[in-house]
Backbone as numpy.savetxt, mean C-alpha at the origin, in Angstrom:
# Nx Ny Nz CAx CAy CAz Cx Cy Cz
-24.18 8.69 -0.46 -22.82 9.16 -0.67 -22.62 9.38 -2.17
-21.90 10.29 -2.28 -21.41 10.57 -4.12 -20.88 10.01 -4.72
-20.63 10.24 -5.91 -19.83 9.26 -6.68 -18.37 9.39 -6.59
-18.03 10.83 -6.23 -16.60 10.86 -5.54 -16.06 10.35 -4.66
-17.03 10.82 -3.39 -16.97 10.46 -1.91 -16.84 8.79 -2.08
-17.82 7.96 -2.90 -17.40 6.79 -2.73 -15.90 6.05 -3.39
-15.40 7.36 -4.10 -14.06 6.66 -4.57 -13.13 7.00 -3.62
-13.36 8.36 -2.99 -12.55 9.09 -1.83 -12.45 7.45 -0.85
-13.19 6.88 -0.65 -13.40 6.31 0.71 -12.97 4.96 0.41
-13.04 4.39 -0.81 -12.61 3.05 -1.36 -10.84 3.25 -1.28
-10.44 4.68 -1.67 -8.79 4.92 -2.13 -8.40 5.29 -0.47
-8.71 5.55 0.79 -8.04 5.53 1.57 -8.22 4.24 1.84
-9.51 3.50 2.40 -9.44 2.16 2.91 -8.30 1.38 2.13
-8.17 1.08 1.07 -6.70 0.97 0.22 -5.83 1.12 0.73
-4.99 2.41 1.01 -4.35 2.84 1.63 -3.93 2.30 2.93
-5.08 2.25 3.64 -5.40 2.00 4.78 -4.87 0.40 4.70
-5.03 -0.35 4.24 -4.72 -1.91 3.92 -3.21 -2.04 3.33
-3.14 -1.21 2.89 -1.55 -1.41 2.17 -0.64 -0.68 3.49
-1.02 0.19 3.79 0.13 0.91 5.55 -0.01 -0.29 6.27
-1.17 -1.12 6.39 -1.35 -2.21 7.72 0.12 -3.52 7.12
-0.34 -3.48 5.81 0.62 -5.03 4.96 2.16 -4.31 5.23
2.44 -2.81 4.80 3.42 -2.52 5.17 4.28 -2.48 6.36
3.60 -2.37 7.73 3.75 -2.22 8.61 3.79 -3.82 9.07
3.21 -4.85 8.94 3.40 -6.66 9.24 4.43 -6.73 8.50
4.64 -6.17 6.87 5.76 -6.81 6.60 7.31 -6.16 7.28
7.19 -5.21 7.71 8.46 -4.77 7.96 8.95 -4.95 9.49
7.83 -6.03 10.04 8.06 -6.82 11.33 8.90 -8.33 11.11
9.25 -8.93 9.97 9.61 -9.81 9.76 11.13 -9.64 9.71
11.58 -10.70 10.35 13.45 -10.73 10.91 13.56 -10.61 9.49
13.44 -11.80 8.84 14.64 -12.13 7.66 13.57 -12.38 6.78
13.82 -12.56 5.27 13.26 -12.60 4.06 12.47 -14.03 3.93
13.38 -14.48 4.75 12.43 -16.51 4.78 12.14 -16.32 5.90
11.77 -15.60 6.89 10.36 -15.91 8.07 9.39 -15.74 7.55
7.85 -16.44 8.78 7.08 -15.98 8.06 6.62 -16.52 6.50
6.77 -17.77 6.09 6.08 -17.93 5.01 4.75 -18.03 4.88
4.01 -18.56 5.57 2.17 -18.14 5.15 2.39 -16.89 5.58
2.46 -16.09 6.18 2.67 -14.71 6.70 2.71 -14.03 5.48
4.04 -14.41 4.90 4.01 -13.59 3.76 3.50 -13.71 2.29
2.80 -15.09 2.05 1.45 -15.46 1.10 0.53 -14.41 1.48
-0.35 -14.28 2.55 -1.42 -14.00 3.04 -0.95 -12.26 2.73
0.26 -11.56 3.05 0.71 -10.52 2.92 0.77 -9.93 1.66
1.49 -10.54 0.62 1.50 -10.36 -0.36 0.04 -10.99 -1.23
-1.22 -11.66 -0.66 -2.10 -11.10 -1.41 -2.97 -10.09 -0.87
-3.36 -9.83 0.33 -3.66 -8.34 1.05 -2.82 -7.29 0.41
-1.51 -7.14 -0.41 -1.44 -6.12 -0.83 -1.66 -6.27 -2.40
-2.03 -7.28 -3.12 -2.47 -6.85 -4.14 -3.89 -6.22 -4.18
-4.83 -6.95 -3.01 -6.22 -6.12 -3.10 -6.27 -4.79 -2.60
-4.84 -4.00 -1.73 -4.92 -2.84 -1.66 -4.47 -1.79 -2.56
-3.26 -2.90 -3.60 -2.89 -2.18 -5.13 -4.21 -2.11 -6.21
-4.75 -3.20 -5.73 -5.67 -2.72 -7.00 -7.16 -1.84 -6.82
-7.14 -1.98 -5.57 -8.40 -0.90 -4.73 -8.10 0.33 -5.04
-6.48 0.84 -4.79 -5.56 1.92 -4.91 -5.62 2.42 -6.44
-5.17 1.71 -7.81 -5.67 1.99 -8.47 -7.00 2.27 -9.29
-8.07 1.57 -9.06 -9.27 1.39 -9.65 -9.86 2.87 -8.73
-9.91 2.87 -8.06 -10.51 4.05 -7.14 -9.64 4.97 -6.77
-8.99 5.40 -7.61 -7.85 6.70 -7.23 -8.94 7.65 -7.95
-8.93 8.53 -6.82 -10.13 9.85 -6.86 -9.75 10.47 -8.37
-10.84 11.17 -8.64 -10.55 11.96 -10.29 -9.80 13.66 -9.64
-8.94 13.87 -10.24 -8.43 14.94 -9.19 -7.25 15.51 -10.69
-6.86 16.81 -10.70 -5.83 16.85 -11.71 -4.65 16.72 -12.07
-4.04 16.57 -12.77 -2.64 15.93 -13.15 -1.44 16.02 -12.00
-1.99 17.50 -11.55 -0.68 17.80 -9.83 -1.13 17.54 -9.01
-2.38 17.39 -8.55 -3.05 16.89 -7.20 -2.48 14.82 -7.60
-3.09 14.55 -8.97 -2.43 13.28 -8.80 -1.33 12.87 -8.60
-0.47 13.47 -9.18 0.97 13.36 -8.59 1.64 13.71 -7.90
1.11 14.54 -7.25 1.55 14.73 -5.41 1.10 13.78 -4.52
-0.09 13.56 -5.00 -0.82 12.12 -4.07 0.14 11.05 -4.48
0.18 10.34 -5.19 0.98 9.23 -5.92 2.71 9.73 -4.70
3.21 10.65 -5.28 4.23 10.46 -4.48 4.51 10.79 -3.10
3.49 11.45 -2.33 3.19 11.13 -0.87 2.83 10.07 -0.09
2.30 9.03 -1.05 1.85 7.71 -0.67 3.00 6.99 -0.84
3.64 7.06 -2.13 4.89 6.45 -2.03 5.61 6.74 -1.22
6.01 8.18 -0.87 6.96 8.48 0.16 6.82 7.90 1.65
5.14 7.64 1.81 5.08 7.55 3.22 5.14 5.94 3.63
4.69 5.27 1.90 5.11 3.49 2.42 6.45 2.82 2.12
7.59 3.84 1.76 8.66 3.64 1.47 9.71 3.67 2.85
8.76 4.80 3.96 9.25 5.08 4.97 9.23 4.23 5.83
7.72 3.85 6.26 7.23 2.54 6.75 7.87 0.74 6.84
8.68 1.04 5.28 9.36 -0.22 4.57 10.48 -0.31 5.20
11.21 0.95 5.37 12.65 0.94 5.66 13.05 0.13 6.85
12.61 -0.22 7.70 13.65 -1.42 8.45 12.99 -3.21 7.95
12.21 -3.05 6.85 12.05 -4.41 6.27 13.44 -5.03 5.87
13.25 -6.38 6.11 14.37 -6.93 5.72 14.53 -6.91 4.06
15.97 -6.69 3.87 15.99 -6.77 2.21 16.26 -8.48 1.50
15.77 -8.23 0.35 15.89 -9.71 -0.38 16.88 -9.43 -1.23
17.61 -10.78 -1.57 18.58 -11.17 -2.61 18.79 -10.58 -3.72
17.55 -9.90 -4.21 17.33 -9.54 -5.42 17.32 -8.02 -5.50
17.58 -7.37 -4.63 17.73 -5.92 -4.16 19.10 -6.09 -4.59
């Protein structure tokens, strides 16, 4: 495999791990359910933030930032019936 292809494939599996954390977390009633739940959650999504960054494909300035905000758009969507915290 290439040296692209292997970043291509590291930045969806990423992806792929951060939609799954998104999708458990936005199964949780309230902000205090779920506490190992949400340890274990919130470090599964730092290894998919930092998979996400370190292996974000080499691509140019508009392909990156269309990607960047399609990903955002689509785990923002995903988020929306998460319960909100205090600090929102």
């Amino acid at each position: 495999m290439s040296r692209q292809g292997w970043r291509w494939g590291a930045y969806l599996a990423s992806l792929i791990l951060l939609l799954g954390v998104a999708i458990q977390w936005s199964r949780l009633e309230t902000i205090q359910s779920g506490g190992f739940e949400r340890i274990i959650l919130f470090a599964l999504a730092w290894v998919g933030m930092m998979g996400a960054v370190f292996a974000f494909p080499k691509c140019s300035r508009r392909q990156g930032f269309l990607m960047i905000a399609l990903v955002g758009l689509v785990l923002r969507l995903v988020l929306w019936p998460a319960p909100v915290s205090d600090d929102v």
